[in-house]
N, C-alpha and C positions, 0 to 999 in steps of 0.2 A: 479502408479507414486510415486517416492520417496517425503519424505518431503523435500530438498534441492528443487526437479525439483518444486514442490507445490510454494515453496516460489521466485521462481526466474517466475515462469511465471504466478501464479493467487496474483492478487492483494488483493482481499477478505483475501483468506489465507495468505498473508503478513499483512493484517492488521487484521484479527482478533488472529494470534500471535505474532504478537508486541504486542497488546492492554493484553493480557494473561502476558505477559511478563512484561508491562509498571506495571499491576496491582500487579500482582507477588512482584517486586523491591517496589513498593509504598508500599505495606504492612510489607516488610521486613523494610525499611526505617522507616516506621509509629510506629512497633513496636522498633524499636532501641531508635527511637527518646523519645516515650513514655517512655522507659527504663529509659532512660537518667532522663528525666524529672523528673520522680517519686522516682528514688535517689536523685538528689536534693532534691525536695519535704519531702523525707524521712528524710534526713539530718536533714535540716532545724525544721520539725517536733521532731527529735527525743532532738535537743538543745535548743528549745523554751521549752519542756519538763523539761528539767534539768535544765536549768536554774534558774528559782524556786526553784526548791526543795534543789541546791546546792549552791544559797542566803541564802537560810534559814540556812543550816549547817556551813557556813562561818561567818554570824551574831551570831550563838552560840556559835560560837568558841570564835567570839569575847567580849559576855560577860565575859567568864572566865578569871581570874586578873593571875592566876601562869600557869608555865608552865605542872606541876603537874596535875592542873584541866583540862586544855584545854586537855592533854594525858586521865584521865577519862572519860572525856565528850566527847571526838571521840570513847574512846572505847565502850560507851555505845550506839553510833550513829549505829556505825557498826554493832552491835548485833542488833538493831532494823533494819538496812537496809536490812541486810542478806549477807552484802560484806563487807570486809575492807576498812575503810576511810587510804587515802594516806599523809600526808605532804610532798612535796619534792622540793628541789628548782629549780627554773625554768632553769635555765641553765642545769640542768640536763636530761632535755629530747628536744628533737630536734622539734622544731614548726614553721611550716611554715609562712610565712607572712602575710595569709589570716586568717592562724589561734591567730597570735598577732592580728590581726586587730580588730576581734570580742573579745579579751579579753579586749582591748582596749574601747570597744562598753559595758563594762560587760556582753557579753556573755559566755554561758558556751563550750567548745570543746567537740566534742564525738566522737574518733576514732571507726569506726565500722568494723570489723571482720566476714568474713565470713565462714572461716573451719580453727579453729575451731570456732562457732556463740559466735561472743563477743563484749564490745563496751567498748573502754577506756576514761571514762569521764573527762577531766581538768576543773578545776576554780581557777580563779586567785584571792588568799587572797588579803584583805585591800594592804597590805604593798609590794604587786606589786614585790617581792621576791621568794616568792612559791608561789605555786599551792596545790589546795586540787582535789585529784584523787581517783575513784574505778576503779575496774572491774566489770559490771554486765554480768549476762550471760543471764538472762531472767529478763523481767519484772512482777513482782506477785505482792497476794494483800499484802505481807507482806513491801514490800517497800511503797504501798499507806499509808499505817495505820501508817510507820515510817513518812512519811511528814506529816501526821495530827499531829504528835506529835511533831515532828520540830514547826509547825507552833501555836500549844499551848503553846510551850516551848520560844517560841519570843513574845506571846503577853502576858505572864505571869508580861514581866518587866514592862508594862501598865495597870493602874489601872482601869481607870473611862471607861465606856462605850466609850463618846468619845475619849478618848484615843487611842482604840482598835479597835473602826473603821477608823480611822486616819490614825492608822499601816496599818490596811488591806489595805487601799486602796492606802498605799505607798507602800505595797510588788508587790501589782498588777500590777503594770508598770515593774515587774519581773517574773510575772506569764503572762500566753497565752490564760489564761482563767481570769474570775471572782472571786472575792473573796468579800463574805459581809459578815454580821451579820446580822440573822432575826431572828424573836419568832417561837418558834419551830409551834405551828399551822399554821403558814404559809404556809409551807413547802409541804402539801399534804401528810403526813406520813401514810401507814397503823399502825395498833394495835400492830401490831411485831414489826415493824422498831422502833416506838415510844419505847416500853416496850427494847427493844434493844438499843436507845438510851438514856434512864432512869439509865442502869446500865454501862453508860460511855464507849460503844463501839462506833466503826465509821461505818457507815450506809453508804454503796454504791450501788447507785441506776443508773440502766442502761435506757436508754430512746434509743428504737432504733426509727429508723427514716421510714419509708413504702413509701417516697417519693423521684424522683427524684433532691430535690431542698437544702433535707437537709444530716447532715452526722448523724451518730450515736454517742452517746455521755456518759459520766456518771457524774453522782454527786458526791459528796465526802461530808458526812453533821457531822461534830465533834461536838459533844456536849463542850458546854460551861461551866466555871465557875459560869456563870451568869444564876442566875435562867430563866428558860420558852426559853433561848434563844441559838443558836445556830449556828455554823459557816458552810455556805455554796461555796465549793470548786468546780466552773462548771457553768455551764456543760464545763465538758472538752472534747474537738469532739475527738472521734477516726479518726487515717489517713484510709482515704478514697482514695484507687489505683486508680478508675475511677471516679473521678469527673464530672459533669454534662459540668462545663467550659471546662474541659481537653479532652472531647469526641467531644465535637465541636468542639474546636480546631485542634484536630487530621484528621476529615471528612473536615473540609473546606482545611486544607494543604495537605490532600491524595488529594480530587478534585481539586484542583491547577495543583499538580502534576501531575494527571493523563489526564487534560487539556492541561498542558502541552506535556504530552507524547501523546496523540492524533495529536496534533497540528504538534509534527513532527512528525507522521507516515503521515499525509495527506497533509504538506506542499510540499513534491516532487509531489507527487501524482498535487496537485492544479499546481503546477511551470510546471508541461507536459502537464495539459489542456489548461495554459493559452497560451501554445508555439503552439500546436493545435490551438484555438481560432486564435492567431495573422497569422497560415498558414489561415485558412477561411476566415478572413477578408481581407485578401491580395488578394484571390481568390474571393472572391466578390466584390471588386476593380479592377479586371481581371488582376490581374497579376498572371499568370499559371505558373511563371520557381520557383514558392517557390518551397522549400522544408524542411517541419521539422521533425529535426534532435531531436530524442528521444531514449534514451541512454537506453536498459534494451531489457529484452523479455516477460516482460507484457500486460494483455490486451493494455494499453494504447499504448506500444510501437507496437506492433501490430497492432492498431488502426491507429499510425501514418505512419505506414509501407502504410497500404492502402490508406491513404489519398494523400500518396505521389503518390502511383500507379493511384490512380485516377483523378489526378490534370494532370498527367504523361498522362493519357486514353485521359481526356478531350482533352488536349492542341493538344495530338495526332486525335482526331476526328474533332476537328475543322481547324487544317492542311489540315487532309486529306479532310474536307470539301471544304473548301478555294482553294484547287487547283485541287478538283474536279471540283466545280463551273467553273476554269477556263477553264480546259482540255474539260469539256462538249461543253460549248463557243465554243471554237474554232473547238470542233469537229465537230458539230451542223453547224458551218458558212458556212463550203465548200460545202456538200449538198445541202442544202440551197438555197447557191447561186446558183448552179448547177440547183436546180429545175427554179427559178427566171427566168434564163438565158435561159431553154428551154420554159418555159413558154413563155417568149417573142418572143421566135423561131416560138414558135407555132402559137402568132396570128399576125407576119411578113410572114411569108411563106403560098404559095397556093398550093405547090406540095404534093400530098398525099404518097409518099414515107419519103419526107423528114417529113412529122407532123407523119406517123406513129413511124418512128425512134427517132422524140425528146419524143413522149410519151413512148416508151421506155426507152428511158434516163430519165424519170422522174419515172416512176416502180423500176427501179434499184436504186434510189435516195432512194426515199422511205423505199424499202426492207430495205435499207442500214442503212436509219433515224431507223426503226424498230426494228434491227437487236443492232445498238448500243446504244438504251433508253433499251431492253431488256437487256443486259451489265452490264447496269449504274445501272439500278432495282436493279439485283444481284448481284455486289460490294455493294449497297447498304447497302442492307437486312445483309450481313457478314459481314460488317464493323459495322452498328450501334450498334449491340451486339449481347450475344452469339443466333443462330439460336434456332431450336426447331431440335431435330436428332431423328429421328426416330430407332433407332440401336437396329440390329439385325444379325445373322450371314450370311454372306453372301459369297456363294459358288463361288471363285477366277476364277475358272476355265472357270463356264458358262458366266461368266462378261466378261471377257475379248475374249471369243469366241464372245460372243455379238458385243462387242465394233469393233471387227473384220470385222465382217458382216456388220453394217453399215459403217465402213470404206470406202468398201468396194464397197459398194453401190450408194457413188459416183462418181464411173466411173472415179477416177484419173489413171494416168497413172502411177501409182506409188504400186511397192511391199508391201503387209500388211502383215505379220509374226508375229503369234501368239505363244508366247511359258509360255502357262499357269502354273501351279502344276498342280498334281494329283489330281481328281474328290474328295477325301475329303477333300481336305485344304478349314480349313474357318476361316473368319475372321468377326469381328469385328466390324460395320459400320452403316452409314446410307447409303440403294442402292444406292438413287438417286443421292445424291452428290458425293457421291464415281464413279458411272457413268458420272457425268459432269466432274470430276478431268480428267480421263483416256480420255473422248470427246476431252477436251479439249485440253488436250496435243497431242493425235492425230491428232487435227485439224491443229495447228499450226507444227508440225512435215510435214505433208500435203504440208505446204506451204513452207518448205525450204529444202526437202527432195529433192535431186536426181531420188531415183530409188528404195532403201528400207528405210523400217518404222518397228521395232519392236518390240513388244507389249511383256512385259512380267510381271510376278507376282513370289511371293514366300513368305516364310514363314521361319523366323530362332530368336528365341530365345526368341519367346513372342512378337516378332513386323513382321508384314505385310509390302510387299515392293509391290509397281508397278512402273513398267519404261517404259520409251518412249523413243528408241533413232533412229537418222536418220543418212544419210550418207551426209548430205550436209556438208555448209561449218564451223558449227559449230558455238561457242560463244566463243570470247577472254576472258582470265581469270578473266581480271580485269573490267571488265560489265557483268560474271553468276548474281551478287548478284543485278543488276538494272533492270532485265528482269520481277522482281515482283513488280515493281513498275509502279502504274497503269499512262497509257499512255506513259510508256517512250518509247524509241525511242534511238536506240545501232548506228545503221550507216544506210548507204543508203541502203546494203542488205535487212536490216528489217522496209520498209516503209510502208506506206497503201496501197502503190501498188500492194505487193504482199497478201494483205486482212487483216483481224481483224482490231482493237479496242483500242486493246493494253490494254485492259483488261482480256483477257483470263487468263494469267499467276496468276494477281493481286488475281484472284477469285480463280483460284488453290490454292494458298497461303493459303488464306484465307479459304478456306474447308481444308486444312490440320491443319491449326492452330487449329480451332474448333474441327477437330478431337484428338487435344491434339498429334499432329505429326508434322513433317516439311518435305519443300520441298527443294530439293540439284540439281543443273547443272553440269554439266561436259561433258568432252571430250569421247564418245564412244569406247568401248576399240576395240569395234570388228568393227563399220560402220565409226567411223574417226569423223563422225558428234557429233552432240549435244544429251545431255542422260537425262532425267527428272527421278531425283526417290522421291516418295513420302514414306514417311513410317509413321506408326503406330502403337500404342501397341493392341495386339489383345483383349485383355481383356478391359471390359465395361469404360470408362468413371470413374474416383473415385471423381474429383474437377473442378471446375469450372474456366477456365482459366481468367485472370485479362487483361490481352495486349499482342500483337500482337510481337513479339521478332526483329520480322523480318524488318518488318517497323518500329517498333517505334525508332529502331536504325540507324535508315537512315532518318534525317533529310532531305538532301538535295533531292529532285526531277529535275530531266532532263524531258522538255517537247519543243517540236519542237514548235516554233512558226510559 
């Protein structure tokens, strides 16, 4: 089975790839989203960074009183940063309004570049005129050691201690980190760091993190003018791509989503059970003409295929029940009464001719009562569901000699004509019922036959036939298809007078149905009369038949009252 036919008719396989597929999208989503986010993120990281750092070279600039020094004093910036410091005025480069907005905010700008990897930084000087700009290409520790020196070189103009922690902690609201003044033992230095901070280098100290809660970080500790004591820049966090909040975040909106996409792979699915549901409750309030209408060729719609078939069965056996009960009635009455009536005969009358002849007529009652509960039995038995068939192959030839022979045997004054196949044509069947089909039609042939009856069988293209046709006066076209309907009654020709039940036919029907075949009437090509052909596939049985074609199509019943 292709995957197309998979997905249109198992349900399972529709939803376990949707669900493949729901997840599939959720993670491409998840990851886009993340993308997104972590640029931002990045951004924002990367200009809380510079923002600092390019306070700081903006405040140096603006100690120097000539135009002269401020030109030395960037040039010596630059040499320490490792990129050219920019002057340039702001109308000269193009800034979008988010990005006025944060200059506004004194934030710093950082256009970031990705082929070739580059990041172009703005700051906006005092005098809201120009901008102080680099290019960096990479971050290194030679630009760290340049803002340790920035930020010695701002707190030089401040003399007293508190002065200088005053400063600090007014650049801090510029910084994204901390910035204090402690005594160097504070600090937790090893013997190097220390011996390395003794001869006025800057000491960067990394602190990673082994837990889900924290990021990884570094110090930045510049030795001081001030004896024992030292300035501590940090811990400054490194960005951290997967953040603890940012993975939760991602897993509750992937499960959202994927709740989402569940909900509607199973919302049609639910909307067919509940159309289901509402047929069974209708049929448990006995309304049997539902029928639900389920749109696909899935289990479900399959499911509701049947349910209509057997709402369809029900309604059709409780019909057939309903005006069997009646037909039985009325069949049962005339007898019946018949017996009553000689019964009464019997104990009015003293002449032993006339009481042997009503006990006669009550034998014949009987037979008759016998004859038509055995009928009623086997309609029964084929109507309430499928039999039990014993099948086997069964030689055409000797059956229908058979059938012959007892024909035969009753002494009618009527031609029996048997024209079999050949001694190996076989077929398909259960005997016994396959022998009541052929009885039965003989019988009734029997009773409206003139003068010949011809019994025949054959075999053509994988289906088995047998026919009965006679030379009477035949069935009008427009009542063949009433003759299988149990009890009915075509005209005066076909009365109880001339014998049966009116059941015969019903139970043919019914053994051919079960045989997974149908029964057909028509006009005799060769006797003039009436022609019964049953047929059947010769091979086994493959499915289980659901209803009845023949009847369930034919609501209306004809019965003689």
């Amino acid at each position: 089975m292709s995957l197309v036919s998979s997905l249109k008719h198992s349900i399972f396989v529709r939803i376990y790839a949707g669900l493949l597929l729901v997840c599939l999208c959720v993670a491409l989503f998840a990851q886009l989203l993340m993308d997104t986010i972590n640029q931002e993120r990045m951004q924002s990281y990367r200009e809380s960074m510079a923002t600092g750092a390019f306070y700081l070279v903006s405040e140096g600039l603006g100690h120097q009183e000539t135009e002269t020094q401020r030109e030395y004093w960037l040039s010596d910036a630059s040499s320490l940063f490792g990129s050219t410091f920019r002057i340039v005025p702001t109308e000269k480069i193009d800034f979008s309004a988010s990005e006025l907005r944060r200059f506004e905010n004194g934030d710093t700008v950082v256009r970031y570049v990705t082929q070739p990897t580059y990041a172009d930084v703005y700051h906006r000087l005092p005098d809201s005129s120009k901008v102080l700009t680099v290019r960096v290409s990479q971050v290194s520790e030679q630009q760290v050691r340049a803002m340790a020196v920035f930020l010695l070189d701002d707190l030089s103009y401040f003399v007293t201690l508190p002065e200088k922690r005053a400063r600090l902690a007014e650049l801090e609201e510029k910084f994204s980190y901390p910035l204090s003044l402690n005594a160097i033992d504070t600090l937790d230095l090893d013997e190097d760091q220390l011996a390395r901070l003794r001869r006025d280098e800057v000491v960067i100290l990394l602190e990673d993190s082994n837990n889900s809660q924290g990021n990884s970080s570094i110090k930045i500790v510049i030795p001081s003018e001030i004896n024992d004591m030292a300035i501590l820049m940090g811990p400054v966090p490194l960005f951290n791509w997967f953040p603890l909040n940012l993975i939760i975040s991602m897993v509750l909106i992937s499960m959202f989503l994927i709740s989402l996409g569940v909900y509607a792979l199973i919302f049609p699915l639910e909307r067919k059970l509940q159309l289901i549901q509402v047929g069974v409750n209708e049929v448990s309030d006995g309304n049997l003409d539902i029928q639900v209408q389920v749109i696909g060729q899935d289990e479900i719609a399959r499911l509701s295929a049947t349910f209509n078939a057997m709402t369809a069965h029900i309604k059709r056996l409780i019909e057939s029940q309903r005006e069997l009960t009646r037909a039985v009635s009325h069949e049962l009455r005339t007898p019946v009464a018949r017996i009553r009536f000689a019964v009464d005969m019997l104990a009015d009358t003293e002449d032993e001719d006339s009481r042997f002849m009503q006990r006669d007529y009550i034998d014949e009652d009987i037979e008759s009562l016998n004859g038509l509960i055995d009928e009623i039995l086997t309609y029964a038995k084929l109507e309430e569901g499928s039999p039990k068939l014993d099948l086997e192959s069964v030689n055409l030839k000797e059956l229908i000699e058979q059938i012959v022979r007892e024909t035969n045997a009753l002494g009618k004054d009527i031609k029996i004509v048997g024209n079999p196949p050949n001694s190996k044509v076989t077929a398909v069947a259960d005997r016994r019922y396959l022998h009541r089909v052929i009885q039965n039609l003989a019988g009734n042939a029997l009773r409206y036959a003139e003068g010949t009856i011809v019994i025949s069988a054959w075999v053509k293209k994988g289906h088995a036939f047998v026919s009965v046709e006679d030379d009477g006066q035949g069935i009008p076209e427009e009542d063949r298809e009433k003759v299988f309907i149990p009890f009915a009654r075509l005209d005066d020709s076909r009365t109880r007078a001339s014998g049966g039940y009116g059941l015969g036919l019903s139970i043919v029907s019914r053994i051919a149905f079960w045989f997974n075949g149908s029964m057909s009437v028509d006009e005799s090509p060769k006797l003039g009369g009436a022609r019964f052909v049953m047929t059947w596939p010769i091979k086994p049985l493959t499915q289980t038949i659901a209803a009845d074609q023949i009847t369930q199509e034919k609501s209306e019943r004809s019965f003689e009252s």
